[in-house]
N, C-alpha and C positions, 0 to 999 in steps of 0.2 A: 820494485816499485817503478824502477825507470821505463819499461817499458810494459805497454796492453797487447796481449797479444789480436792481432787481424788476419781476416784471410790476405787474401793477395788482392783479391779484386776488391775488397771494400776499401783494404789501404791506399790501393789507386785513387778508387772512388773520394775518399777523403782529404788525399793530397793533391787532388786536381781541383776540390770545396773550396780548398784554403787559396790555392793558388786564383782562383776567380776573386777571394774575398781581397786578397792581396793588390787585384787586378782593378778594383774599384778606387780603394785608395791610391794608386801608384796615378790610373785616370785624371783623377780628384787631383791629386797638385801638379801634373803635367799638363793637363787643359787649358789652365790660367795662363800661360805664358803667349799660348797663340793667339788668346781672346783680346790681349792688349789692344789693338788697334781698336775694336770694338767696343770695348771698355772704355777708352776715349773718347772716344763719340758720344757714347752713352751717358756717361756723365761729367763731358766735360773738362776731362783731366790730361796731365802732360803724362810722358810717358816714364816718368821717374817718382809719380805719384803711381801708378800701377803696377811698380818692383815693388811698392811696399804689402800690397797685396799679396804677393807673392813668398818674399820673404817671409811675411808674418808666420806663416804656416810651420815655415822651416823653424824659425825660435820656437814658436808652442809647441813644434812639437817634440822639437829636444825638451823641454821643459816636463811636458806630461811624460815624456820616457824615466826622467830621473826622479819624478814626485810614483812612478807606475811600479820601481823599487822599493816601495814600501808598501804596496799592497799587491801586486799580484800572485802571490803566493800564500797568498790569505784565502782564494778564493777558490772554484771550484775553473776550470782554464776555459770549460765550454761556457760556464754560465757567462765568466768575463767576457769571453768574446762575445757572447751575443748580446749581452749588453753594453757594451763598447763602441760593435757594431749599429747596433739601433741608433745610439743617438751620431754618430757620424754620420749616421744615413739624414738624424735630424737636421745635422750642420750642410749638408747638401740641401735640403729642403730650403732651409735660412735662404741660403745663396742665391737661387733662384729666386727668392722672393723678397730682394734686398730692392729697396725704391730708390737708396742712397749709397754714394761709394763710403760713408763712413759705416753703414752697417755691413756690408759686404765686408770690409776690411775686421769688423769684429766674426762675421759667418767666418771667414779663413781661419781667423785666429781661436774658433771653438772648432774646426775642424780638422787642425792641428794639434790640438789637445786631446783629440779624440781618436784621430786617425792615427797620433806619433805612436800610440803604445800598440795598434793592431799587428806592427810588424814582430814586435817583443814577443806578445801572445802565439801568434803563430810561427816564431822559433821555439818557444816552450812545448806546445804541443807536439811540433818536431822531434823535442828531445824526449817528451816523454810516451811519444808510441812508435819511432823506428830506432831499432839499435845502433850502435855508433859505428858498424861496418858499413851501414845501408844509408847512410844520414847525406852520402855526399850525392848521391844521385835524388833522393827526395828532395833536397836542398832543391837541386838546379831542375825541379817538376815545380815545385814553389814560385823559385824564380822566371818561370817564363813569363810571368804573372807581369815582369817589366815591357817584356819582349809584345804580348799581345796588346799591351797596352799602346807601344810605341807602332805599332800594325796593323791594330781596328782602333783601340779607342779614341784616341785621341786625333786620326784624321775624320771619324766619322760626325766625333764631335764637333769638330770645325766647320764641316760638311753642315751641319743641323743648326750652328748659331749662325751659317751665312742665311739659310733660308729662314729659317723661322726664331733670332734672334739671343744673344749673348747667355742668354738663360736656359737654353734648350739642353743645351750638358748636363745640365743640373739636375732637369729633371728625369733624364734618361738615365741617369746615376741613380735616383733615386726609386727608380721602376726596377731595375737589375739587382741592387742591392740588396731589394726588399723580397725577390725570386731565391737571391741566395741565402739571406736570413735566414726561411725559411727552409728551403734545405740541409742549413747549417745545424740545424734546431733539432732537424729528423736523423741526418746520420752522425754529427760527432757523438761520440760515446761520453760518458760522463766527465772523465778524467779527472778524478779527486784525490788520487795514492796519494799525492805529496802532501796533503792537508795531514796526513798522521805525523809529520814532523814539523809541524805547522809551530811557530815560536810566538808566545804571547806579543800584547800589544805594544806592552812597555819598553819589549826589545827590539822594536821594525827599527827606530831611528839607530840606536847603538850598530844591529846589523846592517843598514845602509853605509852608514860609515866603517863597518868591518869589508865591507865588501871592498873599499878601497886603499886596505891594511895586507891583503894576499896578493903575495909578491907574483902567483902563476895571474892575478885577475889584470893586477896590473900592467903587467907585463902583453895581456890582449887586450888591454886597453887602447892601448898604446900604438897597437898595431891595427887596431879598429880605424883608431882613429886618423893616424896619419895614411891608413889606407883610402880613406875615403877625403883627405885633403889636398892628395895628391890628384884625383879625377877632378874636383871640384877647381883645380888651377887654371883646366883647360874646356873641361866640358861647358860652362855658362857662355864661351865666350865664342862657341862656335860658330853661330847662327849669324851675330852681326860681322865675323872678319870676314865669312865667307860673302856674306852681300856687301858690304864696303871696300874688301880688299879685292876680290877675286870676282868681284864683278857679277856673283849669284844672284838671281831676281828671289825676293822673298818667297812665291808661290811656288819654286822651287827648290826649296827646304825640304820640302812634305817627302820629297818622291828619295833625297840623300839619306834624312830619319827611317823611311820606310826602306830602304835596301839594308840600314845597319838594322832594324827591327826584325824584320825577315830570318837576318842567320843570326842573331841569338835565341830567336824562340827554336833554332834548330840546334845551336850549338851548348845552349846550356844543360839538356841532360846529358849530353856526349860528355861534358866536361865533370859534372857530377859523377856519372856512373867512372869517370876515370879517378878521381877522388879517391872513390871509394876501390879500384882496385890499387893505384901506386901510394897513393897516401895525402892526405890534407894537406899536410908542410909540403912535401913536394911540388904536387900539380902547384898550390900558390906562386912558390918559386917559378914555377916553368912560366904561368900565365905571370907572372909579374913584371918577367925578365921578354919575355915577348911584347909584352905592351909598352915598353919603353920608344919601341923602333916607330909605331903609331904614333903616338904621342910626339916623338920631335918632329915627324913629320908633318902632322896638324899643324902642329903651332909652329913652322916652317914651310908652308905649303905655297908653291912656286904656281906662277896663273897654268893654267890647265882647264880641260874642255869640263862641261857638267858631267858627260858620260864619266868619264875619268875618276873625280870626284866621286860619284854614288859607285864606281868600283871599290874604291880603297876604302871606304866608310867603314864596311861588313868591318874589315879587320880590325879596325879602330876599334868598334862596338863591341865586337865579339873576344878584345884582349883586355882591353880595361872593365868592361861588365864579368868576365868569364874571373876575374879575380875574387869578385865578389862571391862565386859559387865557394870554391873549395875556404875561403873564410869563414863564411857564416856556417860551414856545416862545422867546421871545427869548434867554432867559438860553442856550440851547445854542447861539448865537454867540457870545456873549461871547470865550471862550478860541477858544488855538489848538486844533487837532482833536488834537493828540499829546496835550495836557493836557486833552479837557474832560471826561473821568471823574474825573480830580484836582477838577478846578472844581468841576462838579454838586456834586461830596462833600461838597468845602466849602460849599457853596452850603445843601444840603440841611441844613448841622448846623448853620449859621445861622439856618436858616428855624427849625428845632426849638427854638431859643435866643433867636428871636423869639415863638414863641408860646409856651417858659416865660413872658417877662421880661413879655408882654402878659396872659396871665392872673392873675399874679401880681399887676401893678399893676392889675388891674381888680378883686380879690378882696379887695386892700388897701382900696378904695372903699367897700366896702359893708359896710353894718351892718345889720340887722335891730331892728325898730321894737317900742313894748309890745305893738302888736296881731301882731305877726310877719311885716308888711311888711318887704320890703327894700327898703333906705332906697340913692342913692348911685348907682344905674344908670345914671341919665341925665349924671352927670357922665363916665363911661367913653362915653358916647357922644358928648360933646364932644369927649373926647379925641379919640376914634377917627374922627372929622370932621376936626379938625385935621391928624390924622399922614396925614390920605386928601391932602388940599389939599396936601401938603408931597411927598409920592408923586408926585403928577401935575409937579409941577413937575421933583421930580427925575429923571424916569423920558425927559426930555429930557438929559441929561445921561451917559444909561447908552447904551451904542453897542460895536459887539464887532468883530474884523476877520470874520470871517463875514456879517458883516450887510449885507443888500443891500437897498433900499427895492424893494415891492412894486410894480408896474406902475400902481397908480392913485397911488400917492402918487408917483410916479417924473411920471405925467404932471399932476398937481395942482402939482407944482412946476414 
């Protein structure tokens, strides 16, 4: 049941579908942060009224991940996604067509609900049509879905609301989306195996709360989670130290995001297809233990020229995102295959509750100096070194009955 069998080319075809649809959501809440200034204008607001825009998305959508455990595995995985999809293509529509910053701030907040569970869905169907040999290189073909985001969409966006206004993302979200729907519709296959062990009604709440009773779920819970609180120490707070401490002109952002965007859409199936030859726990390890050296250096970063800066980015991008590849393909062993749209869900609104709980204490850190230096960074990147060291160890410790050691670590043992 766990897996459908495809050719080679349709399963390209199919894991390049999802990585597009991936592509629109990852868009969707990365756009919002450069429109600020714009958003200000627009209607009026300080610029700590337009983080609440932003956040909102991050709560709902942890919220729809852990409410998306009691029904995704009820349903048929392509019908969900395409009806998942449609109305977060609605919640794009909203946005665009908000007259007021209080409705905008509810569009985010239904687009968060809608868009939190799309990434759950499209690990589920991961697990349930490539085998768990092949999982870590399909992962990081998924994944680049951040990469081209961070490459075309979101400067082209920015590009489209200078000229033609804060709203124009939205609707060009909603033109693409509606191109993949429709593709989505034509080649995902049905994918309904899991519904033969489908558990009645009465028991979705009991097994929600079972889900957090298995000592292997918890245990990648865990690792989910402080995975993703330890980028979230350092990653939110990059943009303003680098323009207040280091002297970066805002419009020169674009071009530092765009050189780390570059080599992850290059380096994430490198990292996948490496996954899947040495092993999941491995590579994690290797990419965990390499992104420490970024990271203090970030969050220690001495004045130096722009060029200099968009050199050392890629590294940065390419160690703390490349961690994310061999995780996630792991984690779709973890559960059994009846439950692992239940998992993911949970999974997903943990990860989202790690990267509140990691921005928040990284935001509590910092202060701003008489000169209008931020003060306090380099302490979040202790941390965020710390909880990396504590990861590697425990990322031994996380193991799923799906899981089978890859062929070199099978003969390294």
């Amino acid at each position: 049941m766990s897996t459908v069998p495809l050719s080679p080319a349709r399963e390209r075809i199919l894991l390049w579908l999802l990585a597009l649809t991936q592509f629109t959501v990852v868009m969707d809440f990365m756009v919002m942060m450069p429109l600020a200034p714009q958003l200000m204008r627009a209607f009026n607001i300080e610029a700590s009224t337009v983080s609440g825009a932003v956040s909102v998305y991050a709560w709902c959508a942890g919220l729809s991940g852990l409410l998306a455990a009691t029904y995704i595995d009820r349903f048929s995985r392509k019908r969900l996604l395409l009806t998942m999809f449609f109305l977060f293509n609605l919640s794009n529509l909203a946005c665009a067509l908000a007259p007021t910053f209080h409705l905008l701030v509810w569009s985010r907040a239904f687009a968060g609900l809608t868009g939190g569970v799309m990434a759950s869905i499209v690990m589920a169907i991961i697990g349930d049509l490539i085998p768990p040999q092949r999982r870590g290189a399909a992962t990081g073909i998924v994944m680049t879905s951040f990469s081209m985001a961070a490459v075309a969409g979101v400067p082209v966006g920015v590009v489209l609301a200078a000229k033609f206004g804060w709203q124009s993302p939205f609707y060009l979200l909603v033109v693409f989306s509606l191109i993949i729907w429709a593709l989505a519709a034509r080649v995902l296959p049905k994918l309904d195996g899991h519904l033969s062990k489908r558990v009645p009604m009465s028991a979705v709440v009991p097994n929600l709360i079972g889900l957090f009773r298995v000592p292997r779920h918890l245990s990648a819970f865990l690792l989910s989670g402080v995975n993703m609180l330890t980028g979230m120490l350092v990653i939110p707070f990059i943009s303003p130290v680098l323009v207040n401490n280091l002297g970066v002109q805002p419009a020169e952002i674009t071009y530092v995001y765009l050189a780390g965007g570059c080599a992850t859409l290059f380096s994430s199936r490198l990292i996948g297809r490496w996954a899947d030859r040495v092993g999941k726990h491995q590579v994690y390890r290797y990419m965990a233990l390499f992104s420490i050296l970024p990271m203090l250096f970030m969050t220690h970063m001495p004045q130096m020229p722009l060029l200099a800066i968009i050199l050392f980015f890629p590294f940065f991008m390419t160690s703390v995102a490349g961690r994310n590849i061999p995780l996630q393909a792991l984690m779709t062993t973890i559960p059994d295959p009846a439950r692992r749209g239940a998992f993911l869900s949970a999974n997903s609104a943990l990860q989202q509750l790690g990267s509140g709980v990691g921005a928040l204490i990284g935001g509590m850190s910092l202060h701003s100096d008489s000169s209008g230096h931020i003060v306090g960074y380099g302490s979040n990147g202790y941390l965020a070194a710390g909880l990396t060291l504590f990861t590697v160890w425990w990322v031994g410790r996380v193991n799923g009955v799906a899981a089978a050691p890859a062929p070199a670590a099978r003969a390294a043992a």
